[in-house]
C-alpha positions in Angstrom: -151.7 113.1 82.9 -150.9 116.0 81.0 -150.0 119.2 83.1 -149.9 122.9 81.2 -148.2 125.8 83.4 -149.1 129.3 82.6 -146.1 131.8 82.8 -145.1 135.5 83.8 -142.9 135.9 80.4 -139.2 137.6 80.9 -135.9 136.9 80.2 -136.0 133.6 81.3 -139.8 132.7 80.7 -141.3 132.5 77.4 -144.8 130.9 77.4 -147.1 127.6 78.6 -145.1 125.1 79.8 -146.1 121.5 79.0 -145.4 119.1 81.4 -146.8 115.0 82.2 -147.6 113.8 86.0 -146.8 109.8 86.4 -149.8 109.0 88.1 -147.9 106.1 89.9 -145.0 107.7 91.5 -146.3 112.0 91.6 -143.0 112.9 89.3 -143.2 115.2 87.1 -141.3 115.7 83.3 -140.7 118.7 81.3 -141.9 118.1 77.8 -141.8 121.7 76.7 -142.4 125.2 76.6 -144.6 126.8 73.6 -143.4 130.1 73.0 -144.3 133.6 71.9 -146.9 134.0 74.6 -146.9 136.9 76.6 -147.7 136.6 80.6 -150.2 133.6 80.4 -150.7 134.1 83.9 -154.2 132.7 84.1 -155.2 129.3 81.8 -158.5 127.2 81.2 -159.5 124.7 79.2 -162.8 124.3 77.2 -164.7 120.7 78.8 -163.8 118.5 76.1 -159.9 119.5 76.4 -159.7 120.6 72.5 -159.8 124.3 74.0 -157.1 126.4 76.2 -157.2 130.0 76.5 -154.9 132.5 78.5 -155.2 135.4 79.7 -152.2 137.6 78.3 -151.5 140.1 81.8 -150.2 143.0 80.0 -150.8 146.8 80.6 -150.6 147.7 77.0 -151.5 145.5 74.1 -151.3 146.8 70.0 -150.8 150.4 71.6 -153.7 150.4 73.9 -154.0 150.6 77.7 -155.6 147.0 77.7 -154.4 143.1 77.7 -155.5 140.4 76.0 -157.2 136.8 75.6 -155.6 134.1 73.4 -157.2 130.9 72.3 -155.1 127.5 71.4 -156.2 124.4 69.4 -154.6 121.6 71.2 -153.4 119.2 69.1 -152.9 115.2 69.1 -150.2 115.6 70.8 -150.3 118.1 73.4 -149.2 121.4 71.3 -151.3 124.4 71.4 -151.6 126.0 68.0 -152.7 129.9 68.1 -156.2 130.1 66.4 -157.1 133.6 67.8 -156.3 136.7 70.3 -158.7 139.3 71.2 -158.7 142.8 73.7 -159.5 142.2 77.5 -160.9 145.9 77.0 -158.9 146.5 80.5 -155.6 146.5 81.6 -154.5 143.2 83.3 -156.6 140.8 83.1 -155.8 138.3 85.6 -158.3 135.1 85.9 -160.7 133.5 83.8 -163.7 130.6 83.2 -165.1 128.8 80.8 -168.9 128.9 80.9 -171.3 125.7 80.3 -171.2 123.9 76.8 -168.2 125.9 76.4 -170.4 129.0 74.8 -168.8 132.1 77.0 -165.6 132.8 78.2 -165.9 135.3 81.5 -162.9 137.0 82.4 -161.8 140.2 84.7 -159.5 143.0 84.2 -157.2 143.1 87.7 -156.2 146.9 86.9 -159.2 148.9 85.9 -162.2 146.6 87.7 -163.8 145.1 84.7 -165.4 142.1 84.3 -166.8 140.6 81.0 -167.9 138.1 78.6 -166.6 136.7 75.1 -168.0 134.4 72.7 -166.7 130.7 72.0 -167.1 130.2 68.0 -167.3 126.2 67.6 -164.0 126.2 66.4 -162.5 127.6 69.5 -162.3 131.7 67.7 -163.2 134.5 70.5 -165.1 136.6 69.1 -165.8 140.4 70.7 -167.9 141.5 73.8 -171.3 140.3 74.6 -171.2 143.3 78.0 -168.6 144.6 79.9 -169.4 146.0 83.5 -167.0 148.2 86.0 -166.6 148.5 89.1 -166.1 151.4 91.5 -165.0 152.1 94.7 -162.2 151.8 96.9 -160.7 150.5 100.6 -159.3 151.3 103.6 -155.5 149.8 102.4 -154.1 153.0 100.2 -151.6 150.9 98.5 -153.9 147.9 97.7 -157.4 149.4 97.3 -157.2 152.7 95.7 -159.7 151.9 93.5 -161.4 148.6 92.1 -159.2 145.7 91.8 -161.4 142.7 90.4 -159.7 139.5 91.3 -161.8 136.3 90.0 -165.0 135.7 88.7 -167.4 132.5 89.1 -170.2 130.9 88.3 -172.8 129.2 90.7 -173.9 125.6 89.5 -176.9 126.8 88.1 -174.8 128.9 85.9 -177.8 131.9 86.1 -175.5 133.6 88.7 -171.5 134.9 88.6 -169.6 136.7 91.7 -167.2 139.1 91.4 -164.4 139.1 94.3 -162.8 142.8 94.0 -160.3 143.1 96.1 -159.8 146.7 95.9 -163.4 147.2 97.3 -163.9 144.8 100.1 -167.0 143.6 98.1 -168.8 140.6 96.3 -170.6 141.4 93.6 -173.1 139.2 92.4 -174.1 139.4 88.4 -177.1 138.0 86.8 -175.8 135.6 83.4 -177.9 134.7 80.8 -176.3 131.2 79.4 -177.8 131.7 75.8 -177.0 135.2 75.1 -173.9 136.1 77.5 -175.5 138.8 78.7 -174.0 140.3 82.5 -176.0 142.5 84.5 -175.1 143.3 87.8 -177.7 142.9 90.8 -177.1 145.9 93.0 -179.2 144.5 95.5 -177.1 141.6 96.0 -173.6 142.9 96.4 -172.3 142.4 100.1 -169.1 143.6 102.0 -166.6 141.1 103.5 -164.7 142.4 106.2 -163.1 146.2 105.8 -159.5 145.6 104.3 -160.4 142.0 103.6 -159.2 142.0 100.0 -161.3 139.2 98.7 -159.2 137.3 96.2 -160.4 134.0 95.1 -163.7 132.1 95.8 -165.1 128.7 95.1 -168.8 127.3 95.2 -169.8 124.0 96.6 -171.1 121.8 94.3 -174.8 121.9 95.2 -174.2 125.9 95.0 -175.4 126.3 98.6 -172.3 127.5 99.8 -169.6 130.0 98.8 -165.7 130.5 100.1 -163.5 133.2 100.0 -160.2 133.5 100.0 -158.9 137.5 101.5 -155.5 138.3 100.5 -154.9 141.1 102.8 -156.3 139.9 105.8 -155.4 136.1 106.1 -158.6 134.7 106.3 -161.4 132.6 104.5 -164.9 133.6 104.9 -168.2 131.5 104.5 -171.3 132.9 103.2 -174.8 130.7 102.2 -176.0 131.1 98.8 -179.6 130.9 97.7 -179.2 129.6 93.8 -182.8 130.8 93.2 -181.9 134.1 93.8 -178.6 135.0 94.3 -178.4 135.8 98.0 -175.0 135.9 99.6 -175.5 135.8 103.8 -172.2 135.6 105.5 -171.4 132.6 108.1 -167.8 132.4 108.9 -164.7 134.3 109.2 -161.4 131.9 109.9 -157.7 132.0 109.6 -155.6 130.9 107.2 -152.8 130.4 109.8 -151.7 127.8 112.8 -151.6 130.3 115.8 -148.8 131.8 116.7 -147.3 133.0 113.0 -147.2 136.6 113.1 -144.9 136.9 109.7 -146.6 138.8 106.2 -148.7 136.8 104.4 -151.1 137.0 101.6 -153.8 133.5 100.5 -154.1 133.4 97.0 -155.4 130.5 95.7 -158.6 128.1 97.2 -160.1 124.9 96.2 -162.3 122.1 97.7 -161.6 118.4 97.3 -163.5 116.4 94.9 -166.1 115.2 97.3 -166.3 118.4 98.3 -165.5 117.5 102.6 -161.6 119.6 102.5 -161.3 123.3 101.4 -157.8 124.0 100.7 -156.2 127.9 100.2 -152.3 128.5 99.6 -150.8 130.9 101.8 -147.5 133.0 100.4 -145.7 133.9 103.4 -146.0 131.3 105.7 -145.3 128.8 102.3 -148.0 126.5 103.1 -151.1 124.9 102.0 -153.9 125.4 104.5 -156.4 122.7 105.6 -160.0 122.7 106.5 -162.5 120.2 107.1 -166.1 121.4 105.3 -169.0 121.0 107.8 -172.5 119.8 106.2 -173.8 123.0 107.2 -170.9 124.7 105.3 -168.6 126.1 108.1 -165.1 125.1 108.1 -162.4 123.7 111.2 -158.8 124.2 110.5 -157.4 120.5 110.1 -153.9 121.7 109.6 -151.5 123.0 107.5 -148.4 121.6 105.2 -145.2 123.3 104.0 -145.2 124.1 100.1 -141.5 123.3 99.8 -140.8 126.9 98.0 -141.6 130.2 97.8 -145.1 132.2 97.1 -147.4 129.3 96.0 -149.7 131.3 93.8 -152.1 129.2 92.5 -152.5 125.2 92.7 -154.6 122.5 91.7 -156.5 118.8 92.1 -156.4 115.7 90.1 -160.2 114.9 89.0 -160.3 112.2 91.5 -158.3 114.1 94.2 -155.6 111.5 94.5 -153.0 114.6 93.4 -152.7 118.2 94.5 -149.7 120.1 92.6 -148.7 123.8 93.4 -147.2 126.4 90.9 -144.4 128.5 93.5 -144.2 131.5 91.9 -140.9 132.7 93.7 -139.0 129.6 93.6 -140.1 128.6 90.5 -141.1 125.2 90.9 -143.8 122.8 90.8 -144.5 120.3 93.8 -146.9 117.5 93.9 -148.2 116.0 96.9 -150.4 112.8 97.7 -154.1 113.7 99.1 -155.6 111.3 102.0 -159.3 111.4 101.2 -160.5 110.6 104.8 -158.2 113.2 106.5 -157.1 115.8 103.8 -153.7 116.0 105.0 -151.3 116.0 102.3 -147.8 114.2 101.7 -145.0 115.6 100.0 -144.1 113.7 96.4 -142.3 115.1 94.0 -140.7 118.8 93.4 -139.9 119.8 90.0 -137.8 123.3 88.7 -139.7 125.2 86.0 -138.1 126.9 82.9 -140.1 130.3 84.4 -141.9 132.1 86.8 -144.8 129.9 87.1 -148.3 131.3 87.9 -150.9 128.9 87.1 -151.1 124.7 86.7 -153.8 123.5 85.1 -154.6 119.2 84.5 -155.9 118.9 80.7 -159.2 117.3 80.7 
């Protein structure tokens, strides 16, 4: 199973590491690192795996106050060959998706509260804009919400509707996408508040699209909220923490996923160095199963094998890749395999 890492680039970091998972024992092997690409924090590939593209997190990019999008051709064996890059139109862009029948790429700018869609050519070229919206506003944290800080963006399952998560704003956003054309428009009507000083981060939809979770960086929790796919609706359900009782240490979630089978939500906490564990109710609200020790330092984003045997986190701190063993019935994990990285890791992705 082929494993791709996206980087923050420094001295000691100098693009997407390639790495293989032995699906047998959870071990991991550094293949390589391809080079010359700057802070691919955030990476996705297209569905038939021939795709990736990065986000390059910059500030300034040919001169401008903006970062960029790269696209790869990966090859027969596992290299990524450059085919294109392109403005994010905003300064650090930070997290991106790939739409249906790999047609759109929507991404966000962290920075100056963008979010916007590209164009897929067949042959995996970005081409320029389809719309570009911005965001306003600010919270009640004057270090981390002095103005718009868009996070993440998602589609439902219908792929007619994308949220925003700004964590600079306390707010979800909910845009209107049109699959054929690209088009973003945002539905005013539909944008809700989490919790003041909530700092909504990272989200994820159940797979029949009837439920949303959210991951809030500032405040340590996750919160529930019902989604009507015919029209957009977000309705708030749940508020839990991400923490056993009785930690009272800084921490900051990042990343959150649910299981294959959709029954365990899981959502890194950097801090407290753990993976959190929740059991997914039928009617969408969450119980705290547990949590398990990430073996390093600020695990910053983190992912599932397709069947959910596997769940590997990128520490961002320690720099270092673990891999632990998923118990479908329970969703308790088990500690594998923990592998040093060439760089600062910030992202694993599986290729398809």
């Amino acid at each position: 199973m082929n494993i791709y890492v996206g980087t923050y680039t420094s001295a000691d970091s100098q693009g997407i590491e390639r790495y293989v998972l032995n699906t047998k024992t959870g071990s991991l092997q550094y293949l390589k690192t391809i080079p010359h690409i700057s802070n691919p924090s955030y990476l996705r590939f297209s569905s038939d795996g021939r795709y990736l593209f990065a986000v390059n997190e910059l500030s300034e990019w040919q001169g401008k106050p903006q970062g960029a999008v790269s696209a790869f051709k990966v090859k027969e064996n596992g290299d990524l060959q450059l085919i294109n890059q392109v403005a994010s139109h905003g300064r650090a862009p930070c997290y991106l998706i790939v739409t249906q029948g790999d047609r759109f790429l929507l991404l966000n700018n962290y920075l100056d509260g963008t979010a916007m869609s590209l164009p897929i050519e067949s042959d995996g070229h970005l081409g320029s804009p389809v719309s570009v919206i911005r965001f306003e506003g600010s919270g009640p944290n004057k270090q981390r919400q002095d103005a718009s800080h868009v996070h993440s963006i998602n589609l439902d399952p219908t792929h007619h509707f994308a949220v925003v998560a700004d964590l600079g704003t306390d707010r979800l956003s909910v845009l209107g996408f049109d699959p054929l054309s690209g088009q973003l428009r945002l539905l005013k009507d539909k944008t809700v508040q989490t919790a003041l000083g909530a700092g909504p981060r990272h989200t994820v939809f159940s797979k029949d699209g009837k439920f949303l979770f959210v991951a809030d960086e500032l405040n340590n929790t996750v919160e529930v909220f019902s989604f009507e796919p015919d029209n957009g609706t977000l309705r708030h359900l749940q508020t839990v923490s991400t923490l056993p009782q009785g930690f009272t240490g800084t921490n900051y979630p990042a990343d959150i996923h649910l299981s294959p089978d959709g029954k365990f939500l899981y959502v890194s906490n950097r801090g407290h160095e753990s993976i959190a564990i929740f059991g997914v109710q039928q009617d969408g609200q969450i119980n705290f199963v547990g949590s398990e020790s990430v073996r390093g330092s600020w695990p910053r984003n983190f992912t599932l094998s397709p069947d959910g045997r596997f769940l590997i986190v990128a520490n961002q701190k320690s720099k270092d890749l673990v891999v632990f063993r998923r118990d479908a019935k329970t969703g308790l994990l088990t500690f594998l395999f923990r592998q040093s990285t060439i760089a600062t890791p910030a992202c694993v992705k599986i290729a398809p």
